[in-house]
N, C-alpha and C positions, 0 to 999 in steps of 0.2 A: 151500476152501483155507485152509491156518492158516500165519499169519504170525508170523516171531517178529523180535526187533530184539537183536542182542548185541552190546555196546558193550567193549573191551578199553583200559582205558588203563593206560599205562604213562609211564614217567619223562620219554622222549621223544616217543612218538607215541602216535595214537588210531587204532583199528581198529576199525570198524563194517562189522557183517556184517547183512546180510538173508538171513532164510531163510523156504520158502515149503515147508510141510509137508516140514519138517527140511532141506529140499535147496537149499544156498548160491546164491544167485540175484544176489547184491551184495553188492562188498568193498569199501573207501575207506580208505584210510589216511592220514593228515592228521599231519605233522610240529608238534611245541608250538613251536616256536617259527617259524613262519611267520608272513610280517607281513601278508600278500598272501589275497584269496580271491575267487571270481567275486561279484559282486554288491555287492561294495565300492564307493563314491563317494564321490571325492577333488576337493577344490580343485586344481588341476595350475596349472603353467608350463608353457608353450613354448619347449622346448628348442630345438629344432633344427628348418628345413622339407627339407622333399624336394621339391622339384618334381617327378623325374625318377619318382617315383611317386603323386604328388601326395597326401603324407603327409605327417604332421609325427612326431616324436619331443619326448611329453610329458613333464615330471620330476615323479612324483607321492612320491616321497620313499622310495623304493625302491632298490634298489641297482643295476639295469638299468632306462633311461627307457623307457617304454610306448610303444606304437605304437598312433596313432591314421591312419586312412585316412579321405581325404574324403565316401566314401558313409557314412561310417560318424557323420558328422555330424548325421544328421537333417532332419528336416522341418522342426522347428519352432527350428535352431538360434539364430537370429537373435533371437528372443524371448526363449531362452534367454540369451543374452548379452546385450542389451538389459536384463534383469531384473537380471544378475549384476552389471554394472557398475554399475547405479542403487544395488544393496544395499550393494557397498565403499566407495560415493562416499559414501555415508550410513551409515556404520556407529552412528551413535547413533540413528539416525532409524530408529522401524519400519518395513518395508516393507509393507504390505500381499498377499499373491499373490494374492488376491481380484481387485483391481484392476490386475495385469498388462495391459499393451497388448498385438495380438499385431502382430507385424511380417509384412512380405508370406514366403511361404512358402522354403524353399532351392531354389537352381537345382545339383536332381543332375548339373549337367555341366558345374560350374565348375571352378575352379582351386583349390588351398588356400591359394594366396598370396595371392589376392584377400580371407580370410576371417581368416585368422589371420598372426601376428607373431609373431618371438622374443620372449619376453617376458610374452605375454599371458596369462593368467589365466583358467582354464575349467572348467565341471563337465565329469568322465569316470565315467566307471564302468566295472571292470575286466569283459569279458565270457569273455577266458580265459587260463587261469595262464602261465605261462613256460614255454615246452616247448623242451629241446635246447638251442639256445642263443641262442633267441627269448625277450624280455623280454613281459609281460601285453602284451595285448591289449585295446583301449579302445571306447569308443564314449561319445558324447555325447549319446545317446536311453536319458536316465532314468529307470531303472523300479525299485518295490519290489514285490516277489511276496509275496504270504501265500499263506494254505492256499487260499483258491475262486477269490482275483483278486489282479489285476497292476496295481497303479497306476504312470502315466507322464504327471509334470506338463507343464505347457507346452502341450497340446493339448487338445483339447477330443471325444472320439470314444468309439463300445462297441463292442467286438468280443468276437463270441463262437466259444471253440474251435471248432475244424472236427468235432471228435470227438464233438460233441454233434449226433445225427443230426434228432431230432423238432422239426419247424421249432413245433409249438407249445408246447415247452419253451424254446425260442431266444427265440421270442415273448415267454414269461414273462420268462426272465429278463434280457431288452432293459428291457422297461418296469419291470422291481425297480430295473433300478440307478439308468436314468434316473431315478425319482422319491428316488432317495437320494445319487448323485452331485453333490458341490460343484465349483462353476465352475472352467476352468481344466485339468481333470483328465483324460485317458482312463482308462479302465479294460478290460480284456481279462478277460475271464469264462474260467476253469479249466473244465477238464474234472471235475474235483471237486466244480462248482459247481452239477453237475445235481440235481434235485427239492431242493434244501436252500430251507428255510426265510427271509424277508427279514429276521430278526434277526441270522441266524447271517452274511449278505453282510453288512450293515449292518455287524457289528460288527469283519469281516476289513476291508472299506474304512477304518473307523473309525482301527484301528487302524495301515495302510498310510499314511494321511493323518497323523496323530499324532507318526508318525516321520520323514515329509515332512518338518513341522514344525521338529520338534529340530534335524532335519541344517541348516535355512535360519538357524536362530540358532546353530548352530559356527560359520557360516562368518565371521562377523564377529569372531568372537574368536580365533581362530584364527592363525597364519601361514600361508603359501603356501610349499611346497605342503604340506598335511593332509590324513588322513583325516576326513570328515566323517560320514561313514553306514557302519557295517561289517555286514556280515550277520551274519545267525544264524551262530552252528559249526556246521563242517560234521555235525555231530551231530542239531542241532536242523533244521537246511533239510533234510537228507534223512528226515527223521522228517517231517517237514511235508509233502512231497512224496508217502513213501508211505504215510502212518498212514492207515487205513482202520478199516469195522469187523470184517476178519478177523484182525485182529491180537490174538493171544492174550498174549504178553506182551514184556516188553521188561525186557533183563537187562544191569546199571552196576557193574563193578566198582572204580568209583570215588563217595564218597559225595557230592563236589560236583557234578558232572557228572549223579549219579544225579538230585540234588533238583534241578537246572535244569531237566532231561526229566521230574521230576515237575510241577513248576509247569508247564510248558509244556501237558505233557496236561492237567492241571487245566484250564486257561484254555479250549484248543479239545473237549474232552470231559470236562468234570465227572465223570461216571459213571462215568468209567474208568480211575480215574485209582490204582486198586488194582493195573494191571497191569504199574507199573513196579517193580521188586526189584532191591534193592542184592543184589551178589553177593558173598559172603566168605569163603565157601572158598577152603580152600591150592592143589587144582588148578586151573592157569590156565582161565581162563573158555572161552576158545575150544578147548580139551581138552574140554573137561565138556559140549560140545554140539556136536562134531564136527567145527567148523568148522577146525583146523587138518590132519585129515584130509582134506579133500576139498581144501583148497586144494593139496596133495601131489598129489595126484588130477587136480587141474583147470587147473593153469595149466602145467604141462608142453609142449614141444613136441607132443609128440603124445598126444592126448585118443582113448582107448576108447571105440566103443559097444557098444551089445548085440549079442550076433550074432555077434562076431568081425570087423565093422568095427570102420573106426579114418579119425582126422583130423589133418590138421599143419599147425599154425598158425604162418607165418612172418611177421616182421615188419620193415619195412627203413623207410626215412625217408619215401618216400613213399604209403604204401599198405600193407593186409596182407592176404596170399595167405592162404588157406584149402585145399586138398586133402582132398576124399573118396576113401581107398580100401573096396570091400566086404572085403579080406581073405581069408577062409577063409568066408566069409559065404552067393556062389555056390556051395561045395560041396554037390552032392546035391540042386539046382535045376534047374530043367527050362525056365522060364520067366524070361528073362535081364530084359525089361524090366520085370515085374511087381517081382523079387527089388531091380534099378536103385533104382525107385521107393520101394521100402520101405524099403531103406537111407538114399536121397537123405532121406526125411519123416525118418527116426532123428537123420539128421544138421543137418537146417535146428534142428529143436526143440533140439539143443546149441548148434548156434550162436548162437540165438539168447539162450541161456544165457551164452554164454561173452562173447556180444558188451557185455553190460550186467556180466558181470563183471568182465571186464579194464578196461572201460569202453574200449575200442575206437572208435577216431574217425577222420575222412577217408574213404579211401576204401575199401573192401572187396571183395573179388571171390574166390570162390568158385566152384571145379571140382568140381560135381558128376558122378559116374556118369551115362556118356552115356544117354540115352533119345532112342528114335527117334522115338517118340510125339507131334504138337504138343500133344497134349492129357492126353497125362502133365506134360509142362513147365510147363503152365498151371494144372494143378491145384498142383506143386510150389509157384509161384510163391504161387499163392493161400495155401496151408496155411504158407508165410516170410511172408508180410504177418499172418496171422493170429495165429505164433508171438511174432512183434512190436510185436504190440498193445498191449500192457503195456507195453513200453520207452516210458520218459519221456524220454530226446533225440532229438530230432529228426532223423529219417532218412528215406530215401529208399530204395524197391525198385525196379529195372529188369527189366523178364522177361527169365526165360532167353532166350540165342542159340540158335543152333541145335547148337553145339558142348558145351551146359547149362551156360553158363559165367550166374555170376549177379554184377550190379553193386551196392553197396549202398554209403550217403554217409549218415555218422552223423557227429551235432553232437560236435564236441571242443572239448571246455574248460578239459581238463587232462593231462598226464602220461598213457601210457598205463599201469595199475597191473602192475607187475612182481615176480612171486614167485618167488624160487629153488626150484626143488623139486630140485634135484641139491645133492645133501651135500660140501663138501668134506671131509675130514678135521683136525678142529680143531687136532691134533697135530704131521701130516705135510708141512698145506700143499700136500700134491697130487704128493708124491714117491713115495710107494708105502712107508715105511718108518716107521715108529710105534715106541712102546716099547711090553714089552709087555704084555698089555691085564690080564696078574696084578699089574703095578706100578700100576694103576690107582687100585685104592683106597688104595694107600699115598698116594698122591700128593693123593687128595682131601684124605685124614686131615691129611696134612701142611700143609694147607689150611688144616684146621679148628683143627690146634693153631696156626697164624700166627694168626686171628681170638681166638681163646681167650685165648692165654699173652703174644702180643706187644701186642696191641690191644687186648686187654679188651673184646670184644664177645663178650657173655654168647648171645644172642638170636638168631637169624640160621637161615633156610632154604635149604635146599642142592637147586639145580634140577637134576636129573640124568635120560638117555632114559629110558621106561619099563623095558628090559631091567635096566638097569643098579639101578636106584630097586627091582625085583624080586629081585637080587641083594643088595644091601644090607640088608634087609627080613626077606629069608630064614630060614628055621631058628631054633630058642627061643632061643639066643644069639645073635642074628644081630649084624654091623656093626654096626647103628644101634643098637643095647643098648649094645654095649663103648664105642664113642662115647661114647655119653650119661654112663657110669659111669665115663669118661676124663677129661672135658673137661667137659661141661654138659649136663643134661636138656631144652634150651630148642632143641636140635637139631631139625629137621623135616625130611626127604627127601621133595621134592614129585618123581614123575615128570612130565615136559614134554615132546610129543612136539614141540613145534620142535626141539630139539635133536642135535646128532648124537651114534654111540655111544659118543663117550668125548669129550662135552663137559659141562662144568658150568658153574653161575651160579652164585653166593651171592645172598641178597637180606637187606635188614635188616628187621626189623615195618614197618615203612611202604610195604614193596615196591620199592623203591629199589636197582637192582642194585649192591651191593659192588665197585669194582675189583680184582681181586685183585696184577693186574698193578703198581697204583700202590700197593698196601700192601706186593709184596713188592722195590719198589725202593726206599718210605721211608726205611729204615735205612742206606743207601746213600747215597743222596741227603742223608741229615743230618750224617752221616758224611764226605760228600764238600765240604757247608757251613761244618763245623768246622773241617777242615783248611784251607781256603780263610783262613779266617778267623785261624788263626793262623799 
């Protein structure tokens, strides 16, 4: 399997796609100006208690307070506090963590009012974003993840993934860490961390610790509440999570963004550090390697398979239904449970696709095509745990009932990801009535001579569908000639298949999309200033 990483940034957001021999396995799209991300840890106040759920409402400086619940406290809370308040009370005075006391362990079935105050002053760290009209999600059990392990101060423990089957590689790597773990610390050994060498752990602890570190001297400088520890972008943690060695390259169509994922690979793979390439071509990057086709494709209500099955995936606030139907699929079959099954296998291996690409969280339940079989259902069952192997959140499979109905409970963190693939009409607005589509290019041109004649922008690229970009192009005099010999040579017509058949974008050299909307009420607006004015 060949892996590939494609990174899309733009003005507002970043869009990183995984693909897994060309075929899109993982999307993420991350707004620039978010101030929030999972694995974040913040100095917080105590806002607000609950009793009545025995929760509190943290204010970590965000514009909705976090929600912290009592289980979600820890084991080792106490020590934790204990340490925190010794550090504010001394802010000039170093603290050592070395010589932390631990205090007796938390009782899971206390009160929150026994433990915390309005007021009070806490390490959190955020475990998941704001979804609907729920503000982050907290916890007070501190952990830094690198690429093979998971450091979590305050405690003193090794654990190793459950995914690591050979009890004499658990073995190994029990007694690597123990003999390189410093006091104070647990450490959770990755599933990434099998047969790796004790310099390459060494140096993921090294530098999990390191950052420890830093975060315990912000907090003293700092006001309440701050960020103290921010993670990687979501660029660099999901590179960290899936970078392997079938990854053949990895594609930045941004140059600072490119050289951060170049240093970064640099650091956890020297040797390979050739496989990261700025992109600089005029078609958009996710055109250029299919990815905005398939997401047209893939995030739809309803998802095709081979065969003439098909699936529909529904999504409501609590849970998201799944239905298989075969289609046209049983036509010309003789064998209704054998044809079931082969559908049912078509359909787990998308899901299990579609579940890591929407990033899909809570609950899931899936109506497969009956089988009367118990031993069809059990192999299904088998061949969805298998398909979900590869998924790195944490889920949960239930076998089939006896109705093939399947339960499934996947870790959510964030937003479920949501792609329009129906077009409105950029024009119409969804009335059925357009101009028509021969006034088109007047209307661009008219575009082009506002940027040209009234603004004096020499430079600039015109995103237009591909039909349309085909059309302009056309013929030895085609548009884009008389353009250029109108107005400016400096003209380019990129086609972009995000777009619908009679939308455009302007962009300037920088990529930076043109309003065209605010440049063609300028004059209006100066105009309406003047007057004003006298």
């Amino acid at each position: 399997m060949v892996s590939e990483f494609v990174v899309d940034v733009k003005q507002k957001e970043i869009s990183i796609a995984v693909l897994e021999d060309k075929s899109l396995v993982e999307l993420q799209k991350e707004a620039r100006s978010d101030t929030f991300a999972v694995g974040n840890i913040y100095l917080g106040k105590v806002r607000k208690i609950l009793p009545s759920l025995n929760s509190a409402f943290i204010d970590i400086g965000v514009r909705k307070d976090a929600f912290l619940h009592y289980q979600d406290l820890g084991s080792f809370f106490n020590t934790q506090q204990t340490f925190l308040k010794h550090l504010l009370k001394n802010p000039k005075k170093k603290v050592s963590f070395t010589k932390i006391q631990y205090m007796h362990e938390f009782d899971k079935d206390g009160s929150i009012n026994d433990v915390l105050a309005v007021g009070q002053e806490i390490l959190v760290q955020i475990v998941k974003e704001p979804i609907s009209t729920k503000g982050p999600r907290l916890t007070a059990e501190i952990s830094l993840a690198g690429r093979y392990l998971v450091l979590m101060p305050f405690s003193d423990k090794i654990s190793i993934s459950t995914k690591i089957k050979s009890n004499e590689e658990r073995a190994r790597l029990r007694q690597l860490i123990q003999s390189v773990k410093p006091k104070h610390f647990s450490v959770i050994v990755r599933t990434s961390a099998e047969t790796k060498r004790v310099a390459e752990l060494d140096g993921d602890l090294s530098m999990l610790v390191r950052r420890w570190h830093e975060a315990l001297n912000k907090i003293v400088k700092l006001t309440t509440p701050s960020v103290i520890f921010e993670e990687d972008t979501r660029v660099v943690a999901l590179l960290r999570d899936y970078f392997n060695e079938s990854f053949e390259s990895i594609h930045v169509n941004d140059k600072d963004i490119c050289n951060s994922i170049s240093e970064y690979v640099t650091l956890i793979a020297p040797d390979r550090k050739d496989i990261v390439k700025f992109y600089s071509d005029e078609t958009p990057i996710f055109d250029k390697f299919g990815v905005t086709k398939q997401m047209k494709s893939l995030f739809a209500r309803t998802v095709t398979l081979k065969g003439g099955a098909y699936m529909i995936i529904e999504h409501t606030e609590a849970m998201h239904v799944i239905d298989i139907n075969s289609g046209n699929r049983t036509r010309g079959s003789t064998e209704q449970e054998t044809t079931a099954l082969e559908v049912n296998k078509a359909a787990a291996s998308e899901i299990a696709r579609q579940l890591r690409l929407r990033d899909m969280g809570g609950i899931i339940v899936i109506d497969f095509i009956d089988m009367h079989e118990a031993s069809n259902r059990q192999m299904l069952f088998e061949y969805m745990s298998q398909m979900m192997a590869n998924d790195h959140a944490k889920h949960n499979i239930l076998p089939l009932s006896k109705f093939c109905l399947m339960q499934i409970t996947r870790q959510r963190v964030r937003p479920i990801l949501d792609i329009q693939t129906s077009e409105k009409c950029p024009t119409c607005f969804g009335t059925g009535k357009i101009q028509s589509s021969l006034l088109f290019t007047d209307t661009l041109e008219s575009k082009i001579d506002l940027l040209k004649n009234k603004h004096h922008i020499k430079k600039f690229a015109l995103h237009v569908h591909p039909y349309v970009a085909a059309y302009i192009n056309k013929g030895v005099i085609s548009l884009i000639i008389k353009w250029k010999l109108k107005y400016t040579h400096s003209i380019k017509v990129i086609p972009d298949q995000s777009l619908g058949f009679m939308e455009y974008k302007f962009f300037d050299p920088e990529k930076n999309e043109i309003d065209m909307r605010e440049m063609s009420e300028l004059p209006e607006l100066i105009q309406a200033e003047t007057k004003s004015l006298d």
